[in-house]
C-alpha angles and dihedrals in degrees: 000000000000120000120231086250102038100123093217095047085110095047110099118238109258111252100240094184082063095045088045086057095049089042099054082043094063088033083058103046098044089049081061097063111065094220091056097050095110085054089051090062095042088060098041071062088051082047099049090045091055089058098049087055091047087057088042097050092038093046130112120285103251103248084226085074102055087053100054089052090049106063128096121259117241110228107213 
C-alpha cells in the first residue's frame, strides 16, 4: 500500500500481460532475421524476467508481513 505522501501513488501499475505480448512480437520478428538473432534472445530474457514479476506481484501476501501490520503501536 501507498503512503499519503508517497510522490507515484497516482502512476498506474504497468500492465505487464500487455508488455509480455509486445515483447514476444519483436522477439518474433527479429528470430526471424538471421543477423538479430542474438537480440532475439536477449528479448525471449526480458521475456522470462516479466514473468517472474507477473508470480511476485501476484504472490501471496508473507504472512510476516501481516504480522507485522497487525500489531499494536506503542505511544511514547
Amino acid at each position: 500500500m501507498r503512503g499519503p505522501f508517497d510522490p507515484k501513488r497516482n502512476a498506474p501499475l504497468i500492465d505487464l500481460g500487455t508488455m509480455r505480448e509486445m515483447l514476444a512480437y519483436i522477439r518474433d520478428d527479429l528470430a526471424r532475421v538471421p543477423a538479430l538473432e542474438r537480440a532475439a534472445e536477449l528479448i525471449g530474457a526480458a521475456l522470462a524476467e516479466v514473468e517472474a514479476a507477473e508470480s511476485r506481484r501476484l504472490g501471496p501476501i508473507p504472512r510476516s508481513v501481516l504480522e507485522l501490520r497487525l500489531r499494536p503501536r506503542c505511544k511514547h
